[in-house]
Structures are given as C-alpha cells and as structure tokens.
N, C-alpha and C positions, 0 to 999 in steps of 0.2 A: 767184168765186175771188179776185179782186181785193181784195176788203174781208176776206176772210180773212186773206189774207197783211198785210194793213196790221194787221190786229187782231194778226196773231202778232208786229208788231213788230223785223222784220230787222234795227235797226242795235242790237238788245241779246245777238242771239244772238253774232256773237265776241266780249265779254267775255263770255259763260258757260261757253264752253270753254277761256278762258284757263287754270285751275289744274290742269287736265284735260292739256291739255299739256307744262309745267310737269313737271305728276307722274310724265309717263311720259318724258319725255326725260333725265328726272333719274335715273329705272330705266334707260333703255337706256345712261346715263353708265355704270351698274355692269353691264351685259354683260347686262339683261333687259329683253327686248324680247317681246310679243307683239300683232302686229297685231289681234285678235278682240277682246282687251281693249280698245285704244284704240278702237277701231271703235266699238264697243257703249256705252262707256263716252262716248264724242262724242256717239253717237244716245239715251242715257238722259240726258244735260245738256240737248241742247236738246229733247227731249222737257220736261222739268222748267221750263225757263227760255220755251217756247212753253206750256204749262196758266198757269204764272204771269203769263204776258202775257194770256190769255183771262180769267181768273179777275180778274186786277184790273180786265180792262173791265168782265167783269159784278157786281163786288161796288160799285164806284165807279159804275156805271150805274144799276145798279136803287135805290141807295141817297139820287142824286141827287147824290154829290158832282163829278161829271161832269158841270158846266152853262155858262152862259154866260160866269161868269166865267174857267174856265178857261184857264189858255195857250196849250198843249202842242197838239201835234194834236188834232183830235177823233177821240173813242174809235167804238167800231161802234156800240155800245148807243146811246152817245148821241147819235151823228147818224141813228140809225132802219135803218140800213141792214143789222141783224144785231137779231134780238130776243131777249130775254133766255130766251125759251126754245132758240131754237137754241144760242145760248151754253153755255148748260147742257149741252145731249148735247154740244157738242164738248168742252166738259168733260172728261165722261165718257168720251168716246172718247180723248182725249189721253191719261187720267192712265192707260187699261187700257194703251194703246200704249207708251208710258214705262216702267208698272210691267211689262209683256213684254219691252220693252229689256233693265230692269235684271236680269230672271231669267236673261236669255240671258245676259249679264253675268257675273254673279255663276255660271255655271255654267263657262263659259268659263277664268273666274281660279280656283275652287277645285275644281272638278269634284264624286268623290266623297271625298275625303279631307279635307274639311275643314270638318264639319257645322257645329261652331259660329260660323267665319270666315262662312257663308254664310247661316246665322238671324240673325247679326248685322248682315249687307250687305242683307239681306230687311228687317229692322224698320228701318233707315236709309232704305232707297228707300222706303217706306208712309209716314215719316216725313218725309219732303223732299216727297211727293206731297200729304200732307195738310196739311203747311205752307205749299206754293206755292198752294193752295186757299184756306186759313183767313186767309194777307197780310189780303185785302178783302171776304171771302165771311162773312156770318153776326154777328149781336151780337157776338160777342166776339173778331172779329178783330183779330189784332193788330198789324195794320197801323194803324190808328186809335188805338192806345194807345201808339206809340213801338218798337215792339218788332222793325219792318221793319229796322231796320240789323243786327242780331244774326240774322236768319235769313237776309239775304244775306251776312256775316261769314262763317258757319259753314258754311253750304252752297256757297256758291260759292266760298269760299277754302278753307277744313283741310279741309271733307270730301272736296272735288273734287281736292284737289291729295294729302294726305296719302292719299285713299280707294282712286284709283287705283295711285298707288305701292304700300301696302298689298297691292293686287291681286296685283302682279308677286314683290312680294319676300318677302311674311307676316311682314313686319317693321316695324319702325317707325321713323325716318332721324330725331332732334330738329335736324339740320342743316337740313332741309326745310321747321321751320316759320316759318324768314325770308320762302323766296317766298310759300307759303301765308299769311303772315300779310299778307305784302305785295297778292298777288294780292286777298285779302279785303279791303283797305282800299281797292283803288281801284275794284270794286266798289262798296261802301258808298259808295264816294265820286258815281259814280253815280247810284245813289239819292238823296244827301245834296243835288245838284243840280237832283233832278227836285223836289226835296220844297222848296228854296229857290226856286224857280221860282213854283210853286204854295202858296208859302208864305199871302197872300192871300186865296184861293178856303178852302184846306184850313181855316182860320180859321175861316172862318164858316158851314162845315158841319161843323165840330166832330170832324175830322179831327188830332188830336193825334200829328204826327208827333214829330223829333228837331227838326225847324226851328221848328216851332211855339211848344213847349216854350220853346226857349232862346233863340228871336229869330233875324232873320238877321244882327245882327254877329257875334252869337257861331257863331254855322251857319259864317259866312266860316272862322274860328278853326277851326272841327273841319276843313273843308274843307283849308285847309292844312297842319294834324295828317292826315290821311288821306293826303294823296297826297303830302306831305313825307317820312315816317316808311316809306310803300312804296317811293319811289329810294333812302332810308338804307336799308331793310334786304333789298332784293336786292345792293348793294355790299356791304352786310359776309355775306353769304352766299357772292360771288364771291373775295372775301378770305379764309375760313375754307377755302374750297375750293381757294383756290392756284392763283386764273385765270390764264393767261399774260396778256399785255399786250392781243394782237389778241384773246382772248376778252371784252372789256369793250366790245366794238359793241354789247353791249344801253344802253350808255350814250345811243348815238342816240336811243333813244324818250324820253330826258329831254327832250328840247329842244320836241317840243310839249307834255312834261307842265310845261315849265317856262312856255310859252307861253300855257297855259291859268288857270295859279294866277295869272298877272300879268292875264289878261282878268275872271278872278274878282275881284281886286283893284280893279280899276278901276271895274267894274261899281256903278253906284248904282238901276238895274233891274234887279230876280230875275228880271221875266218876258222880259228881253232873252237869260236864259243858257241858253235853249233848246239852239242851235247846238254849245253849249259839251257837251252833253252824248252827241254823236255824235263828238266831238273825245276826249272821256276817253277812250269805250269804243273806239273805235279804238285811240288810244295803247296802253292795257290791254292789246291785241292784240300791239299789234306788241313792244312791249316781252316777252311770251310768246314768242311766236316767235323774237326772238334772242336770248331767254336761253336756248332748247331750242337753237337753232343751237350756241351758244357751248359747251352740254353736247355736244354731238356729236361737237365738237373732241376730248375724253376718250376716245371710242372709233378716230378717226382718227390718232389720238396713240399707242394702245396697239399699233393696227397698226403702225403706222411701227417701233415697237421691237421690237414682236416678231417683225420678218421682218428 
C-alpha cells in the first residue's frame, strides 16, 4: 500500500482540484450550489490526476526514461518495487473508477434533460482518460513531443474550472476565463518545473519536452510568463467583479508565489528545484481556496441585504 500511494503522487493531487474549486464557488457566488456535483466532480479530478500519475510511472519506466540520471523521486517501476504489469491493471482499474466517477457526474448535473450537455461531458471524460494515459504511454506519446503543457492547460484549468461551472449553470461565464486561464498557467507551470529539473536526463533519452526544446534560460522566461500573468489575471478578474477591499486576501498566496519566482531566479541548478515544486502546487492551492472564500463573501453579502 505504501509504494502505491508514493506512485499516486499526493503532493500533485491539490493542484488538480484547484479549478474545480474555483468553478464552483464562482456558481455558488450566483446562488448555485450543488454538493453531488462538487463531490463527484473532486473524486473524477483526482481520479484523472492519480491514472496520470501511474501512467507516467509506467510509460517513463518501461521506456527507460526513468534511470539513474534522474532527480526527482524515484518512480515504482523504476525502483522494482511495482512491475510494469501490475501498473498496467491499476491502470485500468483507475481509468474504469474515474470514468464511473465522471458518469455519476455528468448524471447528477444534467440528469435526463439534457442529452447533448451530457454526450458532450461523456466524450470529454474518455478524452481526458485517454490523454492522461497517452502523456507517456505508447510511440506517440505526447508527452515526448512537447505537447504535456497544452493537455495540463486544458484539462486542469478551462475544462476543470469552466466544465464544472457549466455543470451548475448550462451556461458559459467569459468572466471565468481569468481564473481558469490562471489556474491553468500555474499548473503548467508545475510541469514547466518538473520538466526544467529533468531537463538533463530528458535530453538524452530523447524526451522532447517544452524545456528541451527551448533551453533552460528560456524555460526560466516562460516560467515567469506562467505564474506572472496567473497573479495579473486573477486581480483583474477580482476588478471586473467589483471585490470589496477585505475580498483581495487571495493576495496572501502571492507572497510565496512571489517567493518562489525569486528561488527560480536564483537558482543556476534545475536539479536543486525539486522542493520548489511542492512549493507551486501548494501555493496553487491555497490561492484557490481564497479566492473561493473571497466568492462566498457574494453570497454572505446578499444575505446581509436581503434581511
């Protein structure tokens, strides 16, 4: 049970409920709220974000790009302590558990009145299942061609964060796609640090990440582009939405994102910014959380007046 849980990765699951959160505190700001949805909608993300954490051990395992040179933790596959066939059935059992999640899900928010909302949230979950698979798994993964930061973008910021909302409201908020776009950069930005870490190793087994590709000075540059342009645009999100003063406590989770870009800075070893990456995903976190708080204010706000 032990080398399981190390394989599923615990300090990546809260950032992948960050947009998740987000999406629905921003519905219960406009007076919809359903607990089954968020519930479900919790347990089909880190369903999703735990097959993508097994899936990269064993596509990175069996392929060899998991060796000695490595940083990062060692993986299960590749300290022997999980074999690649076992990997495989949890595989498969994660991705049946997740895509069970997402039906209860999707049955929850549309029930029977909303066939095409619900073929559509059906080919998204199969879609996200079979993406978080394909990352490392198979010749034409595309995690190996560059293509890892655009399927954490997308899935774990607009689809998690606009997908859930969608849920509540059957509509579509373009105000919403500040934090989602935000949530999705610091994210990627996650990634952008595991993959500058590993920048190295990933080289010479011919793993073509984004770091790869364009170097680690420039990796530093997008790095800043990422989680720079995620504190600009949940502030002009809080702006268009006309936060009161005390709603801008989501500002506290600057101060370790500000902590962090300045450790990136410094840093003239990729493989030292391990630490740094348990540092994001937290922030990620906590930054969600008071921006949901700060929405809540909206509904304790409309009480206040209407009694």
């Amino acid at each position: 049970m032990k080398h399981w849980i190390e394989a599923a990765r615990l300090r990546t699951l809260p950032l992948s409920v960050s947009g998740i959160l987000v999406g629905s505190f921003y519905a219960m700001s406009q007076a919809m709220f359903n607990w089954k949805i968020v519930i479900f909608a919790l347990l089909t993300t880190l369903g999703l974000q735990i097959l993508s954490n097994f899936a990269n051990d064993y596509g990175d395992g069996v392929k060899g790009t998991d060796n000695a040179d490595r940083v990062g933790p060692k993986r299960a596959i590749q300290s022997g302590v999980i074999t690649p066939a076992e990997m495989k059935r949890a595989m498969i059992i994660t991705s049946l558990i997740t895509l069970g999640f997402a039906i209860t899900l999707i049955y929850f928010a549309f029930k029977e009145s909303y066939l095409i909302y619900s073929l559509v949230f059906l080919g998204l979950g199969i879609l996200a299942i079979a993406s978080a698979i394909r990352y490392t798994v198979g010749k034409g993964a595309y995690g190996y061609s560059g293509y890892g930061d655009v399927f954490v973008f997308v899935f774990f910021g607009l689809v998690s964060t606009f997908g859930v909302y969608f849920m509540f409201s059957k509509s579509i908020d373009m105000l919403l796609l500040l934090p989602a776009t935000a949530i999705g950069f610091l994210s990627v930005g996650v990634l952008n640090l595991n993959n500058m870490r590993d920048e190295e190793s990933d080289r010479k087994v011919g793993k073509n990440t984004i770091v790869v590709k364009i170097g680690g000075a420039n990796a530093k540059k997008y790095h800043y582009f990422l989680v720079g342009s995620a504190m600009l645009l949940v502030l002009v999100f809080a702006y268009l939405n006309e936060f009161h003063f005390d709603q801008y406590i989501f500002v506290v989770a600057y101060f370790p994102l500000i902590s962090h870009l300045m450790t990136v800075h410094r840093n003239k070893n990729p493989k030292l910014l391990d630490p740094e990456l348990k540092k994001l995903a937290i922030s990620t976190f906590l930054l969600a959380i008071l921006l949901a708080l700060c929405l809540i204010y909206f509904i304790s706000d409309m009480i206040v007046n209407y009694v």
